[in-house]
Short mmCIF file of the C-alpha atoms (twelve columns), coordinates in Angstrom:
data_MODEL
# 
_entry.id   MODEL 
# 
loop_
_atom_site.group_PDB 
_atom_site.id 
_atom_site.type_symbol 
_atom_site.label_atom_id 
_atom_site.label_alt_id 
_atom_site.label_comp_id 
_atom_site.label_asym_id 
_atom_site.label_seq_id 
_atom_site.Cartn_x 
_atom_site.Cartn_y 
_atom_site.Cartn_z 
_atom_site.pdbx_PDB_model_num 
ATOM 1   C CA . UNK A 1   93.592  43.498  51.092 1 
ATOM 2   C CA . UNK A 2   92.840  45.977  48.197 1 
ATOM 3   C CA . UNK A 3   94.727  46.397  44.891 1 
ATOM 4   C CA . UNK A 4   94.320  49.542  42.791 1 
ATOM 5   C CA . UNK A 5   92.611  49.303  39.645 1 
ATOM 6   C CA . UNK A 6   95.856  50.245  37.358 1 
ATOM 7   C CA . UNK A 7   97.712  47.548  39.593 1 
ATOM 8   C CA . UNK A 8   95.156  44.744  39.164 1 
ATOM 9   C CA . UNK A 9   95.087  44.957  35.584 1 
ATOM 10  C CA . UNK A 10  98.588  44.692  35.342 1 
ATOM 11  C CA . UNK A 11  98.229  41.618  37.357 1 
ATOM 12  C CA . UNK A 12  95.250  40.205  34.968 1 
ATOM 13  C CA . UNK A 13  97.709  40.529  32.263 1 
ATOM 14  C CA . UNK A 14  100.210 38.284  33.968 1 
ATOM 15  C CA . UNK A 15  98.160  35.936  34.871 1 
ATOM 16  C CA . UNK A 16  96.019  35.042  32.085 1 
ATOM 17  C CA . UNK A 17  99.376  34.683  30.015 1 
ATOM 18  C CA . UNK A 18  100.581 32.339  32.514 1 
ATOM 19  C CA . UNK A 19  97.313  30.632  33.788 1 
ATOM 20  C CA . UNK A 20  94.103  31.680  31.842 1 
ATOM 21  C CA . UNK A 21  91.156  33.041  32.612 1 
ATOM 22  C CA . UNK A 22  89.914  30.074  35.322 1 
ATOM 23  C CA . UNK A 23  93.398  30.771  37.324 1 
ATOM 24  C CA . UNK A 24  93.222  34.460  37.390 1 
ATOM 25  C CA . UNK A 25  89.308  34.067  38.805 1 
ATOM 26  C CA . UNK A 26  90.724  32.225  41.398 1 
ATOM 27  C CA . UNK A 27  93.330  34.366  42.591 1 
ATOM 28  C CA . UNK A 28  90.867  37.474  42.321 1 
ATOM 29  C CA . UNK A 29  88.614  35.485  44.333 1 
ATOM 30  C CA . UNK A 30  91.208  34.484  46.839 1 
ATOM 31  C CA . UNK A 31  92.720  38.571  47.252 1 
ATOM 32  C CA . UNK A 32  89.102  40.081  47.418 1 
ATOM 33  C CA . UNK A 33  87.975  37.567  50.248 1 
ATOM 34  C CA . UNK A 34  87.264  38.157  53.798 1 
ATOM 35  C CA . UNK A 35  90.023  37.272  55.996 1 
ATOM 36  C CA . UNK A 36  89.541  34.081  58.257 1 
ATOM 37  C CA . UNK A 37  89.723  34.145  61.641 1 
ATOM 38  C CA . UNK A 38  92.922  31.859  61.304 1 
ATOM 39  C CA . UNK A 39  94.380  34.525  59.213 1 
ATOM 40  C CA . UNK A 40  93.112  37.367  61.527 1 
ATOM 41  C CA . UNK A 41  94.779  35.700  64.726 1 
ATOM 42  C CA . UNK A 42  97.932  34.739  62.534 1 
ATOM 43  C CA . UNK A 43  98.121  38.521  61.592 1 
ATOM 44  C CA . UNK A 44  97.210  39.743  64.956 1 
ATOM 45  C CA . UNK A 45  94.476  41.624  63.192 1 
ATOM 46  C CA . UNK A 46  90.555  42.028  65.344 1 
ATOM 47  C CA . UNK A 47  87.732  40.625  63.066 1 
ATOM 48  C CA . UNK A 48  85.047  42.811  62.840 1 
ATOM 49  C CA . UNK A 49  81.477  42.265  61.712 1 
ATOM 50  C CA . UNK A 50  79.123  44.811  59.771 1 
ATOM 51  C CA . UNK A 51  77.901  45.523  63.307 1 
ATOM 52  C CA . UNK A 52  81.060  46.427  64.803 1 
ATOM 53  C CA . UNK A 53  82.226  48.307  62.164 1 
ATOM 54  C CA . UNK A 54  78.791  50.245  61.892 1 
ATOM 55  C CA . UNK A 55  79.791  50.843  65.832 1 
ATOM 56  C CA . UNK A 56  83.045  52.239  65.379 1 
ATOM 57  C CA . UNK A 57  81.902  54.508  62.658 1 
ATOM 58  C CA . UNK A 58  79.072  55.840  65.425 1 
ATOM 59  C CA . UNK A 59  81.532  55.888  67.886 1 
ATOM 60  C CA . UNK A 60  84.214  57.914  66.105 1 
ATOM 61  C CA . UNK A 61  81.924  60.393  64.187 1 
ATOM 62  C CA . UNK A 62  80.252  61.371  68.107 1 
ATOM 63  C CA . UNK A 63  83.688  61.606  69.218 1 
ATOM 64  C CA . UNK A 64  84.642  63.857  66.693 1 
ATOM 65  C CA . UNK A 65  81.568  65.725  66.364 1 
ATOM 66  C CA . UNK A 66  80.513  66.967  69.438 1 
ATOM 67  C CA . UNK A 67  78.184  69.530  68.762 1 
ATOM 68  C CA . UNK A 68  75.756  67.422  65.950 1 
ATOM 69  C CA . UNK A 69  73.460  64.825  67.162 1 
ATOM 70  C CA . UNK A 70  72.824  61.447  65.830 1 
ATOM 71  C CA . UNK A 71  70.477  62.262  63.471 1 
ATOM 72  C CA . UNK A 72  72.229  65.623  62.106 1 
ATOM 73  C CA . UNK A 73  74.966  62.845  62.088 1 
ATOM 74  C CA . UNK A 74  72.913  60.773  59.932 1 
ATOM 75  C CA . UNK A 75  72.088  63.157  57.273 1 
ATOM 76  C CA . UNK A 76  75.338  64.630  56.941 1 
ATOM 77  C CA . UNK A 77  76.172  61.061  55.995 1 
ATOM 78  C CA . UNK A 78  73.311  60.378  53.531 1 
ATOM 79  C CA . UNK A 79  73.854  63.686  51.632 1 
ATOM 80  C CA . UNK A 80  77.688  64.375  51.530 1 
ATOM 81  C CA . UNK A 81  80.613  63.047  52.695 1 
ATOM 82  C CA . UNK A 82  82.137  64.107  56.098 1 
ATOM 83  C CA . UNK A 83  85.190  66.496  56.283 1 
ATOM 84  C CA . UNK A 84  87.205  65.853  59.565 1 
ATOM 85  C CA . UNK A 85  89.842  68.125  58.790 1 
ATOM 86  C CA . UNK A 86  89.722  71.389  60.268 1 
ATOM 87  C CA . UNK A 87  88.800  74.558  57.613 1 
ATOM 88  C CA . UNK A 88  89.177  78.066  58.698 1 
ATOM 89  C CA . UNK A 89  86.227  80.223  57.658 1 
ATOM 90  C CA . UNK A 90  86.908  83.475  55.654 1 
ATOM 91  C CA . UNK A 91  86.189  86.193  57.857 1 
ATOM 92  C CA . UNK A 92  84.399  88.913  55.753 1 
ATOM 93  C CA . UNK A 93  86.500  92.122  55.904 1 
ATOM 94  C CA . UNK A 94  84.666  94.567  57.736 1 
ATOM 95  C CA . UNK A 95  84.497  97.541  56.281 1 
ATOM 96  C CA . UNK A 96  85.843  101.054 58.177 1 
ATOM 97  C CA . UNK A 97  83.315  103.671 59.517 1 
ATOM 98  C CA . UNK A 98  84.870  106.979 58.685 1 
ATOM 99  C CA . UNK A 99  85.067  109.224 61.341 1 
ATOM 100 C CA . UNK A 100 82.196  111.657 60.870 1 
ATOM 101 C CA . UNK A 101 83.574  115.240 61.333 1 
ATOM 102 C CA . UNK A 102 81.481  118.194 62.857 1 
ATOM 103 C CA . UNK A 103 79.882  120.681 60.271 1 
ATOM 104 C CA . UNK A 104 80.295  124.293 60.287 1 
ATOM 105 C CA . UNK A 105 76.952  125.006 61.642 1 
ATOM 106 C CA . UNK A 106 77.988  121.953 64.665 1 
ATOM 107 C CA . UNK A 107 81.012  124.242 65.222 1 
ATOM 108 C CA . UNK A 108 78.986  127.442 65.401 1 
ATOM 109 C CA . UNK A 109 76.713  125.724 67.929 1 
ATOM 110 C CA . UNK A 110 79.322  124.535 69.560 1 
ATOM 111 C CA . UNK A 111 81.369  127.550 70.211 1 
ATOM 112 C CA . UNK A 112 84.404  125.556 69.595 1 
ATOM 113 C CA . UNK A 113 86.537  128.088 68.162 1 
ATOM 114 C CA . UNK A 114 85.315  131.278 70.294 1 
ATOM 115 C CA . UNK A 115 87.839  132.415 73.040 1 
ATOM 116 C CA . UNK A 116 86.625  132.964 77.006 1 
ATOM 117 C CA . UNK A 117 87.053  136.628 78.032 1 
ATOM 118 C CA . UNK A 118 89.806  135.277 81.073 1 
ATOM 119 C CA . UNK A 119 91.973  134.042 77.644 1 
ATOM 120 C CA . UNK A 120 91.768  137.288 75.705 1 
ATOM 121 C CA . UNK A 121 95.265  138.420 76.761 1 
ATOM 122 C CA . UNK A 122 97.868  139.027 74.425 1 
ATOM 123 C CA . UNK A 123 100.890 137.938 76.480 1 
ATOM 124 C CA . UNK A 124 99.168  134.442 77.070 1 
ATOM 125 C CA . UNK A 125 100.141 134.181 72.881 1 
ATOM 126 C CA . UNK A 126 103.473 135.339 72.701 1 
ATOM 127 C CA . UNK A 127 104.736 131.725 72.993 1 
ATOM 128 C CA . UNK A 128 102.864 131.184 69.843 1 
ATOM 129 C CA . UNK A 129 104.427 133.671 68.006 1 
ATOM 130 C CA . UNK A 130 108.054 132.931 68.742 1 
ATOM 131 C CA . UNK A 131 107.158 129.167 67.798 1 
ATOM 132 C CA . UNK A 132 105.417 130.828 64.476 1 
ATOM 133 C CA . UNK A 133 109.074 132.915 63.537 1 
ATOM 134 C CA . UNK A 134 110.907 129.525 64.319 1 
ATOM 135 C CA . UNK A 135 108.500 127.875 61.629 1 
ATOM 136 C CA . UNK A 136 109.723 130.964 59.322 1 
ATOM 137 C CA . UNK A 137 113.104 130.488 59.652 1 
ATOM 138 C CA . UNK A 138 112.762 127.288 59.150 1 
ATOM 139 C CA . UNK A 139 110.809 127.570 55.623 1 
ATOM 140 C CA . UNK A 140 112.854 129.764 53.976 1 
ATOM 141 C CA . UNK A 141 116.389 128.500 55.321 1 
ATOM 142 C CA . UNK A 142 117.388 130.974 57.847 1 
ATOM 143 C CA . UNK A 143 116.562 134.094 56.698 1 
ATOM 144 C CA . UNK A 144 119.691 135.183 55.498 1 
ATOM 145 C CA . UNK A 145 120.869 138.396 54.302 1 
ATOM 146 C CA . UNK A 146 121.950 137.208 50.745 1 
ATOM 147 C CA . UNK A 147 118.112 135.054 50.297 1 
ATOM 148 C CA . UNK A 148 116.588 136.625 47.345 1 
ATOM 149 C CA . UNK A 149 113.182 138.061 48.550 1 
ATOM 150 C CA . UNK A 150 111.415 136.734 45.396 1 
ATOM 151 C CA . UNK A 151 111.631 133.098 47.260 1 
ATOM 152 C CA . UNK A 152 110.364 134.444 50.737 1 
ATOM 153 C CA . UNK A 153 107.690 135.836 49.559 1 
ATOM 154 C CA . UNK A 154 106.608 132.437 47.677 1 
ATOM 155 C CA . UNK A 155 107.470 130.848 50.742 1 
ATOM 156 C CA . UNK A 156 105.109 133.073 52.968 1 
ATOM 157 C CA . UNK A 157 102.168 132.851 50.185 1 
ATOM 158 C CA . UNK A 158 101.741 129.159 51.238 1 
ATOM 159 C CA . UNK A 159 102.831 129.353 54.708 1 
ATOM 160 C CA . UNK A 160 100.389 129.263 58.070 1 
ATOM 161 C CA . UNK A 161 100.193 132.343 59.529 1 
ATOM 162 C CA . UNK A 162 98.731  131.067 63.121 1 
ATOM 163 C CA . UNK A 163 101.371 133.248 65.718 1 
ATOM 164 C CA . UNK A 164 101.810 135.952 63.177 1 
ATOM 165 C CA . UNK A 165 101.865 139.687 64.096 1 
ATOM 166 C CA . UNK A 166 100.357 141.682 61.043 1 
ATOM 167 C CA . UNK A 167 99.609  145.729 60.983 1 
ATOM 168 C CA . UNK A 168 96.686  147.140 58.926 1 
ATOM 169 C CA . UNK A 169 99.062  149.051 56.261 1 
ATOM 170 C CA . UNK A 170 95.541  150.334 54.348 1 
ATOM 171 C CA . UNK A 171 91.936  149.378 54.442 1 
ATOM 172 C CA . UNK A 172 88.775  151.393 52.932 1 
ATOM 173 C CA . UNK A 173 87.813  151.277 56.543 1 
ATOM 174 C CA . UNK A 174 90.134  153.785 57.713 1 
ATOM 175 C CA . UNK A 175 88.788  152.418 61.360 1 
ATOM 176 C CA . UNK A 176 90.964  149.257 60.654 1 
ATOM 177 C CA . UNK A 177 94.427  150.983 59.719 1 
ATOM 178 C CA . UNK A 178 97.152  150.638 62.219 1 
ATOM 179 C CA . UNK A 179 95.544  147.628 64.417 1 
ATOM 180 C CA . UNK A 180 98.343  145.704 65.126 1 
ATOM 181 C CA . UNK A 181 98.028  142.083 66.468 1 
ATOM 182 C CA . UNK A 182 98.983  137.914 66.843 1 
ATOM 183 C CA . UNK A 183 96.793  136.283 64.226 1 
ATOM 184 C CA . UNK A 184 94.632  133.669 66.396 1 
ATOM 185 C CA . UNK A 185 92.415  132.486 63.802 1 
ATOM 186 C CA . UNK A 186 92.459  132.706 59.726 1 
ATOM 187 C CA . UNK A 187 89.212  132.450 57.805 1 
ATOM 188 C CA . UNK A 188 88.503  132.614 54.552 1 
ATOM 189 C CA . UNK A 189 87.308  135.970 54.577 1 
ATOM 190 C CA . UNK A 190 88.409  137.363 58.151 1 
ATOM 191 C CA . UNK A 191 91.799  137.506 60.511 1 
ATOM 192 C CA . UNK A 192 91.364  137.747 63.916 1 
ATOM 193 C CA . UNK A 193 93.880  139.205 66.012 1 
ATOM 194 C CA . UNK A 194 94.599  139.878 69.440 1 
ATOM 195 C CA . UNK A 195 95.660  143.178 70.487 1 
ATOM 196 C CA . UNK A 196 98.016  144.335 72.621 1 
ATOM 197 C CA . UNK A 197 95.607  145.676 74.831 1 
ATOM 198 C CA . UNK A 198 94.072  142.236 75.249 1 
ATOM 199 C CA . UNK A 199 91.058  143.040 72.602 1 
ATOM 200 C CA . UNK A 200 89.584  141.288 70.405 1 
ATOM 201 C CA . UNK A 201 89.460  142.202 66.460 1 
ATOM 202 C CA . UNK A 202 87.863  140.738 63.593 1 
ATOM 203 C CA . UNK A 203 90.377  141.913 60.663 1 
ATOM 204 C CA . UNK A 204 88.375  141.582 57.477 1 
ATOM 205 C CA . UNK A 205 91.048  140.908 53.989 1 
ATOM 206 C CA . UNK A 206 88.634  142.747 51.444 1 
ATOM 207 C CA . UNK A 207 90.409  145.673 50.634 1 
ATOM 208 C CA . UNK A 208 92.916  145.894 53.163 1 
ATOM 209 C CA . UNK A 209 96.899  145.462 53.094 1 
ATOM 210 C CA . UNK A 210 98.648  143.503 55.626 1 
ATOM 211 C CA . UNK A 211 102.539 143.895 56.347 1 
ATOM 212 C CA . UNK A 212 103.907 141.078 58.268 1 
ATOM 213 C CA . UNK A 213 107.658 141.713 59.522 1 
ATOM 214 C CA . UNK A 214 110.008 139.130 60.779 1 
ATOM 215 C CA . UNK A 215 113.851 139.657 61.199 1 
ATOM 216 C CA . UNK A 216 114.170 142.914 59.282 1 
ATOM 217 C CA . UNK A 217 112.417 141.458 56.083 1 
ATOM 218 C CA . UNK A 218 108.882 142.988 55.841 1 
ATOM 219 C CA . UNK A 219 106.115 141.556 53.310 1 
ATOM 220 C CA . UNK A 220 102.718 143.103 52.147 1 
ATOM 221 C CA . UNK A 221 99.538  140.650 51.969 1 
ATOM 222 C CA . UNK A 222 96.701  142.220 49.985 1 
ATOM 223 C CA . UNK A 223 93.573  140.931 51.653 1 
ATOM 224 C CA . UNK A 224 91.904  140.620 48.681 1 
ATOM 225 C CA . UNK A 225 93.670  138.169 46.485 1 
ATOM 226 C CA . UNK A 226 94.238  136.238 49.765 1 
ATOM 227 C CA . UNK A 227 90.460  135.012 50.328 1 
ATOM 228 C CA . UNK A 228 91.500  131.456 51.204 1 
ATOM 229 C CA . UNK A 229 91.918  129.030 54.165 1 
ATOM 230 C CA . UNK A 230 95.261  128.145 55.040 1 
ATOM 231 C CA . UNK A 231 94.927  124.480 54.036 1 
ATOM 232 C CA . UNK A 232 93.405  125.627 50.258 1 
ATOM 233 C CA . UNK A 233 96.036  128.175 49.586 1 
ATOM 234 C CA . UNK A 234 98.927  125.362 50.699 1 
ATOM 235 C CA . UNK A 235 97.842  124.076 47.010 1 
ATOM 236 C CA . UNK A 236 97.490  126.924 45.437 1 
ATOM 237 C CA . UNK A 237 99.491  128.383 42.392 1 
ATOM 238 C CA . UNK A 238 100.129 132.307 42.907 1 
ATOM 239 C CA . UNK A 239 100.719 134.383 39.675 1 
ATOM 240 C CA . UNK A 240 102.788 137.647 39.629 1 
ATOM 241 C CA . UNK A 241 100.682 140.952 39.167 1 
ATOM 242 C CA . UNK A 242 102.132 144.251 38.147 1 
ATOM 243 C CA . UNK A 243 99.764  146.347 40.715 1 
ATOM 244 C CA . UNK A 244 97.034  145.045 42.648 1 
ATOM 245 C CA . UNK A 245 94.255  147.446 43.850 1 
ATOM 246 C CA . UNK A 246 92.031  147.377 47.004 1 
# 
């Protein structure tokens, strides 16, 4: 039998008004008693010793602590109390490796990008360059008659020119005018193209003009204000120039 504290001071207050202070000591004595072991059989209740109890505590902590021994057991007890409830552990978020990409030089070594001399044929890329004029059309809405060329041409400054088929217009190099070929690979600095007579040419865009012609409509690219990857010049802001020199 237990009675909380605020409880058993309201019962104090009762009492002494109605008994004094001998009756409530009395009654205190009589709640905060060990039960009998009339009253235990009477309540159907087991009497249990500081022994037993001792026991049962042993008995129940092994049961539900497995993995500790008696004396981890013991000291668990004499420095904290016991938490039999089951608490998930924070898992530390692990943090993501990025994916280390290959450097230029790793590429070089590599040979990643260079083609075999069985793949140099130009009819092996023609696929690419019908899926290139579908990516056209596409970008600047069909390529109709009545679209103002102003917007193709802003189109085609930011567009990928993978599947292309571009013609040296002019070049200081006068070795380099008239090649004609499916761009394969855009550098920075360099095209390369494959020819129709299955060769391979490195194009370079300082000081040479590029026309690129797709469903009648025919655009220049000046090699040398186009010195940029593909993915850089996405992003890129293009300003109008009266006349551009090579």
């Amino acid at each position: 039998w237990t009675v909380s504290r605020f409880h058993s001071a309201a019962v104090m207050e009762k009492l002494e008004f109605r008994g004094g202070r001998r009756g409530l000591e009395k009654v205190l004595d009589i709640i905060y008693s060990a039960i009998s072991a009339k009253g235990t059989t009477h309540l159907d209740i087991q009497p249990q010793g500081s022994k037993q109890a001792e026991a049962f505590v042993n008995a129940f902590l092994k049961n539900n602590l497995p993995r500790l021994g008696a004396e981890q057991i013991q000291t668990h007890l004499n420095r904290k109390a016991v938490i039999l409830k089951h608490i998930l552990k924070k898992r530390k978020k692990e943090k993501r490796k990025k994916a280390k990409c290959l450097s230029a030089k790793e590429r070089r070594e590599l040979r990643i990008f260079e083609l075999k001399p069985e793949e140099q044929r130009y009819e092996l890329f023609l696929p690419l360059h019908e899926l290139w004029k579908q990516y056209i059309r596409d970008l600047c809405n069909g390529l109709k008659s009545d679209t103002q060329t102003q917007m193709i041409q802003t189109k085609l400054l930011k567009a990928d020119f993978h599947g292309a088929i571009v013609t040296v217009v002019k070049s200081k190099c006068p070795s380099y005018v008239g090649a004609t070929g499916i761009i394969l690979q855009e550098m920075k600095h360099i095209f390369k193209i494959i020819t129709k007579e299955n060769k391979l040419k490195v194009i370079p865009k300082q000081n040479s003009i590029f026309s690129v012609e797709i469903d009648g409509f025919v655009s220049y690219i000046y090699g040398s204000k186009f010195q940029l990857r593909s993915s850089e010049r996405s992003a890129k802001k293009f300003k109008g120039k009266g006349s551009i020199d090579l």
